[in-house]
C-alpha positions, 0 to 999 in steps of 0.5 A: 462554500459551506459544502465545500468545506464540508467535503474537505474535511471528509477528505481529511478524515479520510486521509487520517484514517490512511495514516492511521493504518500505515502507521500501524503497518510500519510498527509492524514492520518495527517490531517483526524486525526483533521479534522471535519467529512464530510456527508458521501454522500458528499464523496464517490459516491452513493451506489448502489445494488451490491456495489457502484462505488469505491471512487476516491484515494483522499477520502482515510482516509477522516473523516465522518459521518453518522447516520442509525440502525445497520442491525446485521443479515447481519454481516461480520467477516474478519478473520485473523487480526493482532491487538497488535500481536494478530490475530483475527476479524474485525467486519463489520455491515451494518449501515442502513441509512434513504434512505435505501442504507447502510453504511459498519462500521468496528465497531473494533476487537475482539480475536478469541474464546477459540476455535481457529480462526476457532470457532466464536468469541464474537462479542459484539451486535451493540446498537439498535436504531439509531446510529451516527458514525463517522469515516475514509473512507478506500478503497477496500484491494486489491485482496478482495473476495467473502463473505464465510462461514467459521463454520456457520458466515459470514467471508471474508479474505480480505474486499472489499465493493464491493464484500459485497455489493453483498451478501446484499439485499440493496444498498451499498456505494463502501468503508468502515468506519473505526469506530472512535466515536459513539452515543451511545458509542461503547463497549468497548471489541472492539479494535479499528483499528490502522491506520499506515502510510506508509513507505515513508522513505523507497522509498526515500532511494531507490531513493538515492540508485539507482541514486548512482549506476547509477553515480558510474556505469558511473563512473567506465565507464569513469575510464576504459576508461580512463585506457584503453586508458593510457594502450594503450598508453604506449603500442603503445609507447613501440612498435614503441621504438622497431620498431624504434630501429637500428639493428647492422649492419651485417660484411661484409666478404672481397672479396676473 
């Protein structure tokens, strides 16, 4: 029992330094929200051919901006995405920027076709010309593949800017760009990407739940003890009554 509590508060620990780091993302989250926009050299590492290095944990959710010509030939559809309840597209565009490295921009959301999810959807065209943009640094999604070709588009299922930095022909930064703001203004048959915080109420309930366990279990440890030890008792009591109790002594039969 004792082990047992011991492995329950690990799992607390462990719970608590889960809160611990969704808490710190939400506040990110919460001050990218009205912070000013950074240059976006000044935040993630350099682009590089093939994908560039991924940014440290702490640029997730920064604000920046940049300013190049969207490249449409080299769209990206990610397939799948959930907005509203409905599933559909999210649209990246590489942003061409002046050194020729380039800047991957989730220009937003868009419905599946009347055809299905497999059909192409409407993907409004970027403006052309020179484009300022202004969004959220997001990182590489998790267990992020190669760039598909699913019905004549360009599709992944999860995004990794790595993994489509190297179908491009040019250098690329290692995170993506949530689109916030654009000049000129986005079209509007775009939805917009929501960003939800992380559940960190959640692991600070399982901290409460683990820990309790742990001290109801060291407490049911002490009470059977303690039980135990009050049985014991009353049965060596109940033993030496008997040994010690006096036997009737046996008639003795006169001498014939």
């Amino acid at each position: 029992m004792a082990a047992a509590a011991a492995v329950m508060v690990g799992l607390g620990l462990w719970q608590l330094d889960r809160y611990q780091t969704r808490t710190a993302i939400n506040e990110r989250i919460t001050q990218a929200a009205s912070a000013a926009p950074a240059p976006v050299a000044d935040v993630l590492p350099a682009p590089r051919a093939g994908g560039g290095a991924a940014p440290a944990a702490g640029a997730a959710w920064t604000r920046v901006t940049a300013t190049g010509v969207y490249d449409p030939t080299h769209e990206i559809l990610a397939r799948g995405r959930t907005v509203a309840g409905r599933v559909g597209f999210e649209v990246l565009t590489p942003l061409r920027l002046a050194d020729g490295s380039a800047l991957l921009v989730d220009r937003g959301w868009v419905p599946p076709a009347p055809g299905g999810a497999s059909a192409h959807p409407d993907v409004p065209s970027p403006p052309t010309g020179e484009v300022t943009v202004v969004g959220r640094v997001h990182l590489d999604e998790s267990r992020a593949g190669p760039v598909e070709t699913v019905a004549g588009t360009r599709q992944v299922r999860r995004i990794g800017a790595g993994q489509i930095g190297g179908a491009l022909p040019y250098p690329v930064y290692g995170a993506y760009v949530l689109l916030d703001e654009q000049t000129p203004p986005a079209d509007a048959r775009f939805s917009p990407i929501p960003v939800s915080l992380e559940r960190a109420w959640q692991n600070a309930g399982y901290v409460v739940q683990w820990w309790m366990f742990a001290a109801f279990t060291l407490f049911g440890f002490v009470w059977l003890a303690r039980r135990e030890a009050r049985q014991r008792g009353g049965f060596d009591r109940e033993v030496n009554h008997l040994t010690g109790a006096r036997l009737p002594e046996a008639p003795v039969s006169p001498a014939l």
